[in-house]
ZAMARGU-4260 file (C-alpha; in steps of 0.2 Angstrom, whole numbers, plus 5000, padded with zeros to 4 digits):
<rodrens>
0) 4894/4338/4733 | 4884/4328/4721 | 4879/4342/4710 | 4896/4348/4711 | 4902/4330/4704
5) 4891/4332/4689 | 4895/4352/4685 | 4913/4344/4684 | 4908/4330/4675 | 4898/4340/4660
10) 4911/4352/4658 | 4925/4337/4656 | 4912/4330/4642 | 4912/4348/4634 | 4930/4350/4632
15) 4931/4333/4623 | 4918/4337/4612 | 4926/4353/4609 | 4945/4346/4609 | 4936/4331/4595
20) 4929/4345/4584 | 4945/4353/4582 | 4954/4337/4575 | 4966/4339/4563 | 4963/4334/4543
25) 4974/4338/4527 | 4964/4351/4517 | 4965/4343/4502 | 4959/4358/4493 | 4966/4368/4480
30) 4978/4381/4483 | 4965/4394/4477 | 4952/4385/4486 | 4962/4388/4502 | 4966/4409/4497
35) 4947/4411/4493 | 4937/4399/4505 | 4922/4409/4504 | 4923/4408/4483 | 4922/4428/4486
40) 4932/4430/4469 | 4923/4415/4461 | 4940/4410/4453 | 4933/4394/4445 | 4925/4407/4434
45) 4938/4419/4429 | 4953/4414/4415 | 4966/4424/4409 | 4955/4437/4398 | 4947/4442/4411
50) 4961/4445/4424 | 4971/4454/4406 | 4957/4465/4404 | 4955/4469/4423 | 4973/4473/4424
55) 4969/4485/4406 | 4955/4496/4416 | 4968/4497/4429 | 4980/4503/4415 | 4992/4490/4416
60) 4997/4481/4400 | 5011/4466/4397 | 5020/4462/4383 | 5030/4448/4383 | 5043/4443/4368
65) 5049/4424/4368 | 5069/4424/4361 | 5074/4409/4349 | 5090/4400/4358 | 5106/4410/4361
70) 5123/4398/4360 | 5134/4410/4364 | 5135/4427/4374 | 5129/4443/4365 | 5129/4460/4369
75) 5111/4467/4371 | 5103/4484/4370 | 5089/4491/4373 | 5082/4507/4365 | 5068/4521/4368
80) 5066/4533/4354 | 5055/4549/4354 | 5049/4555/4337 | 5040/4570/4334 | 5030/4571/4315
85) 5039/4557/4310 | 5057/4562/4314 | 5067/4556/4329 | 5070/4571/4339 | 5087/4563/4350
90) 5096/4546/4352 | 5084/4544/4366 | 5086/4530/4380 | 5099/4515/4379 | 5104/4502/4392
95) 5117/4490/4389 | 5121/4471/4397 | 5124/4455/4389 | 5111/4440/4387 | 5115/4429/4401
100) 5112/4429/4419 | 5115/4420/4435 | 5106/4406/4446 | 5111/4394/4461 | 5107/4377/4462
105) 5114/4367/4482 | 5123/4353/4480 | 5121/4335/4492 | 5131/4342/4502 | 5124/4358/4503
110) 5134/4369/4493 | 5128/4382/4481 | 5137/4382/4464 | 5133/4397/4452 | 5130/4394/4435
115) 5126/4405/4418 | 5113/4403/4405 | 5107/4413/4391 | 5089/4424/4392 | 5074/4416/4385
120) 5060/4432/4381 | 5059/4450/4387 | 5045/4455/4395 | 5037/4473/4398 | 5024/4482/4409
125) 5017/4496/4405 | 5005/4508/4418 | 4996/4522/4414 | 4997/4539/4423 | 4990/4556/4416
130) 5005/4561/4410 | 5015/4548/4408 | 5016/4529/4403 | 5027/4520/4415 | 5037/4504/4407
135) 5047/4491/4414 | 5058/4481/4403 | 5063/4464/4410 | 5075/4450/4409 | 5080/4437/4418
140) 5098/4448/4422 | 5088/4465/4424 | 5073/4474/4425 | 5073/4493/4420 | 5058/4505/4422
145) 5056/4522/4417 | 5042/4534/4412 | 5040/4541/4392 | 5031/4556/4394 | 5016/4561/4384
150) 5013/4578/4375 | 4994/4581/4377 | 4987/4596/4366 | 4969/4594/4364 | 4956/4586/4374
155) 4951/4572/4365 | 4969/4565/4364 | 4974/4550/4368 | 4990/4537/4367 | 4989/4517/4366
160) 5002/4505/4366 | 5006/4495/4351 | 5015/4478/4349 | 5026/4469/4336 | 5023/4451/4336
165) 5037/4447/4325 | 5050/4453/4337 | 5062/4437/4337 | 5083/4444/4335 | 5094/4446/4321
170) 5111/4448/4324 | 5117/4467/4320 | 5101/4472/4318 | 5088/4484/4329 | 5071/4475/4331
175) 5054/4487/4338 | 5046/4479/4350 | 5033/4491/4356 | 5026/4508/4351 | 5018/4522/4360
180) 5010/4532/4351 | 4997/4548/4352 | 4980/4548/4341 | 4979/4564/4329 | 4966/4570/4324
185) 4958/4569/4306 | 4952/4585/4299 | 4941/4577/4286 | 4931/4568/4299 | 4932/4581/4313
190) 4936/4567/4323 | 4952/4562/4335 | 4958/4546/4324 | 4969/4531/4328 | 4978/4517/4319
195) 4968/4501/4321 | 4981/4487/4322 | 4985/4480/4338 | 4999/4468/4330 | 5010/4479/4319
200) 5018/4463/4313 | 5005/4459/4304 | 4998/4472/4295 | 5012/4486/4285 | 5000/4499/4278
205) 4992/4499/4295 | 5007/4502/4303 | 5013/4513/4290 | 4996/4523/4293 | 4999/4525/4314
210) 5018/4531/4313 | 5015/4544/4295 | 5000/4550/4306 | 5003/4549/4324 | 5010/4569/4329
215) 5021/4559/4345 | 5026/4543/4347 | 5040/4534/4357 | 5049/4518/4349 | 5054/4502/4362
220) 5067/4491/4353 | 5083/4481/4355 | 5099/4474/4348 | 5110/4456/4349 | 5128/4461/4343
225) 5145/4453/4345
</rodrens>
């Protein structure tokens, strides 16, 4: 009975011991501390570069576009364009909306009220596949993906995306945004070439160089009109 007393006992004190360890603390630790306890991403160590270039051998790019202020509604288009040795081969893909959109916000009293505001930026993703570049054009009233489809001929071809930095709107007037465009390849220097810029803003005889000389090339672009 007496050896039966203390088995009880021990195993009383083993559950408070066990019940005391399990007390409960705020986790005052980052939210990325708490997604990676273990530091198996080492995320302290990794910035935005490094996750853009990850996302780039994954072939996914982003281009985002920020808007100057709209004070009034717009219609917006959107435009892809395939031209072939420089000359656009149809009227290509257009999409139509305006530039506002919707969002809720509750009331004290627990009511949702809807109001409008104008876009700030439009954002696309791109993602590589072998015959194909998937792109996704957003908004804050649409998202739109849909693939442009590359011509391969020879082996050592390739197509890159290309980016405007200048990209802001102009009432009445179409403004390129991206291109995709396929290398060519140089005779003189028996080697498959391709333009150099990566912000056709910013350098004309560049860009002139990539669409005289590209064989394929697809042009993303929109327009703010009345």
């Amino acid at each position: 009975m007496k050896m039966k007393s203390i088995l009880i006992l021990l195993l009383l004190l083993t559950v408070i011991v066990f019940v005391h360890g399990q007390e409960y603390k705020q986790n005052l630790h980052s939210q990325e501390a708490k997604q990676d306890k273990f530091n198996m991403y080492q995320l302290d160590r990794i910035n935005k570069a490094h996750l853009v270039k990850a996302l780039e051998m994954a072939g996914v790019r982003i281009f985002h576009f920020p808007l100057k202020p709209f004070n009034k509604k717009y219609q917006l288009t959107f435009y892809i364009n395939e031209y072939v040795t420089g000359e656009k081969v149809d009227d290509g893909n257009e999409f139509s909306m305006d530039n506002t959109y919707s969002y809720y916000e509750k009331t004290k009293n627990n009511e949702t009220i809807e109001y409008r505001d104008y876009i700030e930026s439009i954002t696309c993703y791109t993602k590589e596949t072998d015959s194909t570049s998937l792109i996704t054009i957003e908004t804050y009233n649409m998202n739109l993906t849909l693939p442009v489809k590359k011509q391969i001929t020879r082996e050592s071809q390739s197509y890159y995306w290309r980016s405007y930095s200048q990209a802001d709107w102009v009432l009445n007037e179409t403004i390129p945004l991206l291109v995709y465009a396929s290398s060519w390849y140089d005779e003189k220097t028996e080697f498959e070439r391709f333009c150099g810029a990566t912000d056709l803003s910013l350098n004309a005889e560049d860009t002139k160089e990539l669409l005289d000389s590209s064989p394929h090339y697809f042009v993303v672009s929109y327009k703010i009109f009345e």
